[in-house]
N, C-alpha and C positions, 0 to 999 in steps of 0.2 A: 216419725222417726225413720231415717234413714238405713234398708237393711246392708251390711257388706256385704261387695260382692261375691269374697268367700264365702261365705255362711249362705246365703242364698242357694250359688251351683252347689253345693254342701247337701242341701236340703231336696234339690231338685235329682241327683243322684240318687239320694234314697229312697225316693219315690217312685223310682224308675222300677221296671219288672224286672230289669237286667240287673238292680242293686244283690237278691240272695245268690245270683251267680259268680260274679264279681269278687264279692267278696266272704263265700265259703271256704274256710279253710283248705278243703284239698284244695279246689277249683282254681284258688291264687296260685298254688305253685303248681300245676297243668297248663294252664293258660298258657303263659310265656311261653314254655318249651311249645305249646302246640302254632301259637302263632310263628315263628323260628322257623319250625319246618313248614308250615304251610305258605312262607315267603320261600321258601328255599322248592318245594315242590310248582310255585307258581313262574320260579326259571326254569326250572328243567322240562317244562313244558316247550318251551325253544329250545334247549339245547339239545335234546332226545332226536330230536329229527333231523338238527343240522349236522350232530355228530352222524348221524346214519346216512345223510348225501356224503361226507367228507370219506366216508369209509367204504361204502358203495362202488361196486363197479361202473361205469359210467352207463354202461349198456344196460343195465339193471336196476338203475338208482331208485324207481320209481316201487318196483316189490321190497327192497329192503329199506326203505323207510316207511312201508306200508307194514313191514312185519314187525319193525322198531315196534312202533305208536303202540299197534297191538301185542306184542310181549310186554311193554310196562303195563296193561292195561288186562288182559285176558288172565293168564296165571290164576291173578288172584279169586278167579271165579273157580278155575281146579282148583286151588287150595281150597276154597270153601267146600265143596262137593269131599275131596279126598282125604281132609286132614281133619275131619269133627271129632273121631276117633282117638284123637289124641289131644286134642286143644279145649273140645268142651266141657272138660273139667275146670279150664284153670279160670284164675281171675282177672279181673275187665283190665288191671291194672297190665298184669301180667302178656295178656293178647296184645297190646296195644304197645308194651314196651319191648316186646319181640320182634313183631313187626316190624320197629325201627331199627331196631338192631342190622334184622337180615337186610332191611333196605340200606343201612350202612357200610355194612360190609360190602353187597354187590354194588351199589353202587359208588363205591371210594375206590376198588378194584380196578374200575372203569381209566382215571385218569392216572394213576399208576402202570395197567400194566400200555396204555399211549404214551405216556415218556419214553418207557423204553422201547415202544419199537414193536410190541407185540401183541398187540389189539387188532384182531382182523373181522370183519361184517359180525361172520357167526359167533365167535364169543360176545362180539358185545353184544350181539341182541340174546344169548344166552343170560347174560347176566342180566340183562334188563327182566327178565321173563322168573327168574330167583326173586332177585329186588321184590317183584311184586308178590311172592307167592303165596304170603300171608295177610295181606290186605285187607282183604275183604275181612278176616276175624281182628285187624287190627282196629278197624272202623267200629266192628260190631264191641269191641270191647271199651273203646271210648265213649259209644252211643250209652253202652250198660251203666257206665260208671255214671255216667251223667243223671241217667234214671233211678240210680239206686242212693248215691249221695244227696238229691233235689229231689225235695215235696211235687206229687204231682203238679200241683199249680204252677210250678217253676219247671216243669218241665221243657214246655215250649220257650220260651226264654234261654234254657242250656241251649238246647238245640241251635236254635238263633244267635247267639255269640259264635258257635262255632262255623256257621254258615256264613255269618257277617266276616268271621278271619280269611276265610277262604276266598270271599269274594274280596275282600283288596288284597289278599295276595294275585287274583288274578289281573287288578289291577297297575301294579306295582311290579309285580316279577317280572313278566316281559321286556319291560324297558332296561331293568338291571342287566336282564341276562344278555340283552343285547348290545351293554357296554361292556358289560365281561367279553364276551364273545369275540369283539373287535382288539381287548387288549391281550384275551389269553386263552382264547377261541372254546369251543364249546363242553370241552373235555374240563374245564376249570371251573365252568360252572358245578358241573356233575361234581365236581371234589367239595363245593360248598354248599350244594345241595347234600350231600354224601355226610358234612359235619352236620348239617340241622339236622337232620336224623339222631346221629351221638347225643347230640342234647334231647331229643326227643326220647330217645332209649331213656338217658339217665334219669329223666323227669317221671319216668312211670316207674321205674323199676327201682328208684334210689327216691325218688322225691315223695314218693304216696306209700304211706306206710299201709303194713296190711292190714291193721285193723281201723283203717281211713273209710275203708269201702265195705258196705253192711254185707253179710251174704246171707243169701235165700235160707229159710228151714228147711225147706225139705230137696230129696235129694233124686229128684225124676229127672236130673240135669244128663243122670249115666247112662240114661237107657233111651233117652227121644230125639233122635237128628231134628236138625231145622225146618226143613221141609214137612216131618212128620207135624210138627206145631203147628204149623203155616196149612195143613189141609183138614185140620183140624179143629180151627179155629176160622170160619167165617167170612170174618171181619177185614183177617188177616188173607185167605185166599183174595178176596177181590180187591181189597188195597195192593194187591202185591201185581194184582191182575191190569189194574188201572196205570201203578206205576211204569210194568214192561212197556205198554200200550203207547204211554207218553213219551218214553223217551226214546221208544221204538220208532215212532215216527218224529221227533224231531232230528232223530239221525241222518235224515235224509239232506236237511240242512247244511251239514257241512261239506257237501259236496254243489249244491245247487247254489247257495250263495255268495262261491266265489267264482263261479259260471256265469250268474247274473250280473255279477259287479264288471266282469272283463267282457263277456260276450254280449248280450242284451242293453248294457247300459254303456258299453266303451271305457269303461273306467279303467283308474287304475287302481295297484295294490291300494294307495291310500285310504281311498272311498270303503274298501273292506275291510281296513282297521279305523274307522269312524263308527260302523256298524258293531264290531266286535268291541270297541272302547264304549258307545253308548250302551249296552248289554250290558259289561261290564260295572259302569256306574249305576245304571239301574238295580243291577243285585246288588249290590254295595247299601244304598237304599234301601231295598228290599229285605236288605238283613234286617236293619235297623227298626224299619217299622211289623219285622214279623212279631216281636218279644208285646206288641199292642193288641195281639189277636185275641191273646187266651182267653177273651168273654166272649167269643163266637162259636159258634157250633161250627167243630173242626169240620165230620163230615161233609155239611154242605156246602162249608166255606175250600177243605182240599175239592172239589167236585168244581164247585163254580171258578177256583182259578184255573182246571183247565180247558174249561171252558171258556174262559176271556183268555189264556193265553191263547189256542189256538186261533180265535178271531185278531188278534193282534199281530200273528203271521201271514195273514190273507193278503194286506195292502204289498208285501213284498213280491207278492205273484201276479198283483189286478192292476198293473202298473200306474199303482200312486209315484205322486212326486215322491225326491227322492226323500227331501226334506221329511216328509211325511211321514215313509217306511224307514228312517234311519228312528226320528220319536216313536213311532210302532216297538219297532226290535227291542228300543230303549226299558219302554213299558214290558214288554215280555221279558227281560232282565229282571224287573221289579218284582215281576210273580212267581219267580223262579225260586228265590231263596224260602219263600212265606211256604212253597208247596212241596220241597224237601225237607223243613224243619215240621210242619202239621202231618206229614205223613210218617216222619220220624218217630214222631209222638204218639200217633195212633200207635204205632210197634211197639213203642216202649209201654204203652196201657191195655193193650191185650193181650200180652204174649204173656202166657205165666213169667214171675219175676228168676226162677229155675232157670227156665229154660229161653231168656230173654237171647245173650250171647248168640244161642244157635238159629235165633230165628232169623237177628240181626245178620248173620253171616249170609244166612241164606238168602233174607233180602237183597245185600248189598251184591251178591254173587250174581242176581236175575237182573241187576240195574246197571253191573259192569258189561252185560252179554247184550243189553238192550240198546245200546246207541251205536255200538259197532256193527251189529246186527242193521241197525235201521238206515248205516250209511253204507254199506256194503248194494244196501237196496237202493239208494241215491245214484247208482251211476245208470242203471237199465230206466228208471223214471227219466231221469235226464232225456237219456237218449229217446225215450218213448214221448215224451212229451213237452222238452226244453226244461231248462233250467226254472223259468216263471213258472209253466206247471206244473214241476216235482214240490218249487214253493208253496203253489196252490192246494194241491196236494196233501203236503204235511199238514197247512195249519188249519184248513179242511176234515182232516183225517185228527187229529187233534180235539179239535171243538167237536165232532161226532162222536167218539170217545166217550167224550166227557158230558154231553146230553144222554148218551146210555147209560152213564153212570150216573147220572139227575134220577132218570127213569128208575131206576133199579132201586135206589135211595127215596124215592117216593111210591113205589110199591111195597117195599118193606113197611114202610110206616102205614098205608093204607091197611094192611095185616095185623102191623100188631094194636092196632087201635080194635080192630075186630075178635082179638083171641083175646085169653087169661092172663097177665100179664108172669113170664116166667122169668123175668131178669132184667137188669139194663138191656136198650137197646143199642148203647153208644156206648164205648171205653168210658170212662171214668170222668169227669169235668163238666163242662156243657155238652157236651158231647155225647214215614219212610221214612244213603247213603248212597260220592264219590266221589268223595270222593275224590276219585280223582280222575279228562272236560275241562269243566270251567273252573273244580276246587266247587264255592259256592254255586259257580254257576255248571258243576257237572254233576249229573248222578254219580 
């Protein structure tokens, strides 16, 4: 007997790890709105810098679209540091629908006050630098929600929907925003970036009732910053430690690989959006197949991906073809989303369920500081040792990393096989946020 083909993908949906995410009551009406603005956040990634050449003194262009990037970007690491005091009481719903709000409002302000005339460099990287200021507790409130609504087992799986959105908005946003751009120049994106936010707001704050999202018993949420959790706990220091480390030195990247593409290899812009679209499509993938992992032991499975990520950056510095290093870069796309969403979830299983919000902020705040930080260090590698050596360099400095963290992850176990056993040795199962880079593909 013949099955329909309705009934079949029917059945093969429910099967899927991504079916309890999918379709949990709050999680259906979150969704949308998060996908919305994570399309609208993956144009403004163009139009953020070209509004800042357009605004820019000519003689200067180069600092004020360097301080643009970094006001949407940095902020939101002071707001984590300066605003726990007031935010880590509230609820994940609530962080997260604030967040969008401020980002709505500073950035809708943007193509408003450009009509009329009165948009000049400094306000708008002011406002850029607002936009972000809640960020990093708006992520962490989303991360919470997700941990607190979804059985641990489904953990991983939240995480990975929402890394998978992110990665085809980085997809997909780019090209829009560069049709926009052409018919209503880059201040037009920001106003439609500036509405998926609105819907973003209304979907936390109007769409998730509050007794949607379980809250903790007890109440250590008033008295312990993020950071206090995070050195407190372990598990959590060195994941957090690993994370800076990673994305610390792929920072360097974004300055050495479009050096390589025009200086070393003669190319042009093109060749380095083949590179950047192959990345792309690989985390797009890489979302997909992360929600497959949950029967792996995350620890050595987050460890070993960065350790084959950084060997899969080598070929771009050891002059393989290019064909080669384009499928390389490809493949480091793929492991990107699997080792943002396992590291996620390590956070969300160790961090007391209290005090989850604060630790998530403060993660995401050491992961916003860690790729500016590590391209900031891209321009002296450069020059100290070309563009192919600062490549060599990262994914060098990457896959070392991540064998000291093998190391470190098999002398623990070497220990506790030899002591009393005083507790789990892994969060909870078999057994990191940004963002907003690449969306999926940025811490």
């Amino acid at each position: 007997m013949e099955v329909p083909v309705g009934l079949d993908l029917s059945r093969v949906m429910r099967s899927s790890p991504y079916w309890p995410v999918i379709s949990h009551p709050t999680l259906r009406r979150v969704l949308p709105g998060f996908a919305v603005s994570s399309l609208g956040d993956g144009m403004a990634v163009v139009a953020v810098s070209w509004l800042a050449i357009e605004l820019a003194p000519a003689a200067d262009r180069g600092f004020w679209v360097a301080l643009a990037a970094a006001a949407y970007t940095l902020s939101g690491a002071v707001g984590a540091l300066l605003l726990g005091r007031f935010l880590r009481h509230r609820r994940p719903s609530q962080l997260a629908g604030w967040d969008a709000a401020l980002r709505a409002g500073a950035l809708g302000a943007v193509p408003v006050l450009h009509a009329f005339g009165a948009l000049g460099i400094e306000g708008y990287v002011a406002l850029l630098a607002v936009s972000s200021a809640l960020h990093s507790w708006g992520q962490a409130g989303v991360y919470t929600l997700i941990a607190r609504v979804l059985p641990d087992r489904d953990h991983l799986a939240g995480n990975a929907v929402l890394s998978g959105v992110g990665a085809i908005s980085t997809v997909l946003g780019p090209p829009l925003a560069t049709l926009l751009i052409v018919f209503g120049g880059p201040a037009a994106v920001l106003a439609v970036d500036a509405a998926t936010f609105v819907v973003l707001a209304l979907t936390f704050l109007v769409g998730v009732p509050r007794d949607a999202v379980p809250e903790p018993k007890d109440d250590t949420a008033s008295r312990t910053a993020g950071f206090a959790v995070i050195r407190r706990v372990p598990a959590l220091s060195g994941l957090l430690a690993l994370s800076f480390m990673f994305f610390f030195l792929f920072g360097p990247v974004y300055v050495a690989l479009p050096l390589h593409v025009s200086d070393d290899l003669g190319a042009s812009a093109g060749l380095l959006a083949v590179y950047y679209t192959a990345f792309g499509i690989g985390a797009v993938l890489g979302s997909v197949l992360t929600g497959f992992l949950g029967r792996w032991r995350m620890w050595p499975t987050t460890v070993g991906i960065v350790i084959g990520f950084g060997a899969l950056m080598l070929p771009l510095g050891l002059g393989a073809p290019t064909a080669v290093s384009v499928v390389c870069f490809g493949a480091a796309g793929l492991l990107w989303p699997p080792y943002s969403s396992l590291s996620t979830t390590l956070f969300q299983r160790s961090a007391p369920g209290a005090l989850l919000p604060q630790a998530l902020a403060a993660c995401s705040a050491v992961r916003v500081l860690s790729v500016p930080l590590g391209t900031a260090l891209g321009g002296p590698l450069v020059a100290g040792f070309g563009a192919a050596g600062a490549l060599r360099l990262s994914g060098a400095g990457i896959a070392l990393v991540g064998l000291v963290a093998a190391a470190a992850l098999a002398l623990r176990a070497a220990r506790t096989r030899h002591e009393p056993p005083t507790g789990p040795t892994e969060p909870a199962c078999a057994e990191p946020p940004a963002g907003t880079g690449w969306e999926a593909g940025r811490p």
